[in-house]
N, C-alpha and C positions, 0 to 999 in steps of 0.2 A: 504494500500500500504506500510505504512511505517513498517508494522506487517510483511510483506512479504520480506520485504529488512532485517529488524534483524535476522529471520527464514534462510534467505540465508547465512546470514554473521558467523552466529554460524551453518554452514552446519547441520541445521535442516528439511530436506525433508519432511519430516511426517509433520509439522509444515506447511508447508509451504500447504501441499494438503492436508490439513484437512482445513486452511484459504480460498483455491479457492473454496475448496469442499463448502462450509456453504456461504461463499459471493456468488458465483454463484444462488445457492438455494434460498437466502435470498431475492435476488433482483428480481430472477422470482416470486417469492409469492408476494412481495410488489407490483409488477409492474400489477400481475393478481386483487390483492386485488384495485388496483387506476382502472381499466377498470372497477372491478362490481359494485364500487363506484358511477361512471360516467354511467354505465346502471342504478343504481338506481336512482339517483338523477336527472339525468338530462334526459335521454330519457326515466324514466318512466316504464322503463321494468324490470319486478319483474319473470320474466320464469324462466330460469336456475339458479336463484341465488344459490338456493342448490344445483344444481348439482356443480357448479363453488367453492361453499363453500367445498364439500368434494374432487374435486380435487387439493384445497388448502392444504389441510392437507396432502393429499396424498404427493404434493410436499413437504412440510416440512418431510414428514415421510421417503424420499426417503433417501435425504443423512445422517441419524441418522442409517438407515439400513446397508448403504454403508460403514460407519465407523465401526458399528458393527463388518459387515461379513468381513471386509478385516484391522482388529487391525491393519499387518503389514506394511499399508500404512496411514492410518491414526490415529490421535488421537480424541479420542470420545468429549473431554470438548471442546475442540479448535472448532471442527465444531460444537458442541451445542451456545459457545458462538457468531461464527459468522454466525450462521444460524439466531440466532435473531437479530444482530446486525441493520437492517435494521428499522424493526419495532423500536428499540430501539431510535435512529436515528430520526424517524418519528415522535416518542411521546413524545421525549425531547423536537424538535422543535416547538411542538402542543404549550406544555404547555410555553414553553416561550412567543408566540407568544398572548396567552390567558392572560399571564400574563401582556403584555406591554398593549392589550388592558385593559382589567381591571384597571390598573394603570392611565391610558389615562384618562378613564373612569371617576374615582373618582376625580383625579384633576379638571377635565371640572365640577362635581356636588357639591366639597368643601367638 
């Protein structure tokens, strides 16, 4: 958000839909990737996971194309960086949260 507020402030348009471009994308992959999670793990159903798997990529591949084919509205790095930015997000949080237990961990064993 606050990427989008400076994009606006220095009348950066490309900036700004290249950020919705890659956050919009980013959060539909995350959001597909936490359901197949929850079908594997918890209900057990292992069916479509590939198919769900390549229409992950397909998602990720869609706005990298959309930048591509239309440079004059977007910029390419900007929607690479916030097409992962989710995942990125999600694996920082992993490991901290790995790390407090860990931490937890060893004090409670000395």
């Amino acid at each position: 958000m606050g990427c989008c507020i400076a994009a606006l402030f220095f009348n950066d348009f490309k900036a700004i839909n290249s950020i919705v471009l890659g956050s919009v994308f980013s959060l539909m992959a995350i959001n597909q990737l936490e359901r197949d999670q929850f079908k594997i793990l918890i209900q057990k159903n292992k069916k479509f996971i590939f198919i769900s798997f390549i229409f992950r990529l397909c998602l990720l591949a869609l706005p990298i194309i959309i930048a591509l084919k239309y440079i004059a509205y977007f910029k390419f790095w900007i929607v690479l960086v916030f097409l992962f930015s989710s995942q990125l997000i999600f694996i920082i949080n992993e490991l901290i949260k790995n790390y407090f237990h860990y931490k937890k961990r060893m004090d409670e064993d000395g």
